[in-house]
N, C-alpha and C positions, 0 to 999 in steps of 0.2 A: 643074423644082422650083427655089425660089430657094435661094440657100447660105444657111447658116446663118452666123450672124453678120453679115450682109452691111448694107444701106444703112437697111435698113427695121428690123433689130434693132435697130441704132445706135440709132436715131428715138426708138425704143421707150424704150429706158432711158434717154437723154437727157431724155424728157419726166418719165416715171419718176421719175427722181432728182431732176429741176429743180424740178416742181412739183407730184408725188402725195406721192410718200414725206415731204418736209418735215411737210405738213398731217394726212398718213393713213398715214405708213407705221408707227407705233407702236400701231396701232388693231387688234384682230381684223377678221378681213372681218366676221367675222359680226356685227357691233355696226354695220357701217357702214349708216348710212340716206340718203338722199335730203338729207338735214340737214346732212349733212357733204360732200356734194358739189356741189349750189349754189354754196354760197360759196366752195370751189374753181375751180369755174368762173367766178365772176364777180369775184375775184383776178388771174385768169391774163388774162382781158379790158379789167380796169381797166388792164394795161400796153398796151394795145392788141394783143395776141396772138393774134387771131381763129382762126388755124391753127392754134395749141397749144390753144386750145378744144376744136377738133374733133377732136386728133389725142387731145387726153387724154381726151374724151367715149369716144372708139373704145377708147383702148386698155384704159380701165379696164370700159370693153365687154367687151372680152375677158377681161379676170383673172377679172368677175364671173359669164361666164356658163360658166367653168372651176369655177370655184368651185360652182355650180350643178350643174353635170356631174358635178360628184364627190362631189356632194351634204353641201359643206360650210356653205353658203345655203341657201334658198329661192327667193327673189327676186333676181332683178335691179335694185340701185336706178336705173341707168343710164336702163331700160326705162321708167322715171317720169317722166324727164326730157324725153320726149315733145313736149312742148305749150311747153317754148321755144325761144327763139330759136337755142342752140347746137345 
């Protein structure tokens, strides 16, 4: 089992902080749509950050489908994101 706190947490709130919470972290989950995370991703690409794409595509993967889990959502807007390119 990996330590807690370790390379991959780092990762986490680094992305977290640099470029979710600016744009979304004042927002309910449950208000967030599809609408609000596009153009986060495509923000985070216009720097050319292909890997911050996909690391924040993942990570907020996971908050939402916690969020799911605990039945504070319904939906995964992540899960919509399907059909592009990130």
């Amino acid at each position: 089992m990996a330590a807690v706190g370790g390379r991959a947490t780092a990762r986490f709130l680094a992305v977290m902080a640099g470029d979710i919470y600016p744009d979304l972290g004042d927002l309910p989950i449950a208000s967030l749509r599809l609408a609000h995370i596009l153009p986060l991703f495509a923000k985070i690409e216009l720097r050319g950050s292909l890997t911050v794409v996909h690391a924040a595509r993942g990570f907020l993967g996971r908050v939402f489908r916690y969020a799911v889990a605990t039945e504070k959502i319904e939906l995964d807007p992540c899960r919509l994101c399907g059909a592009t390119h990130w």
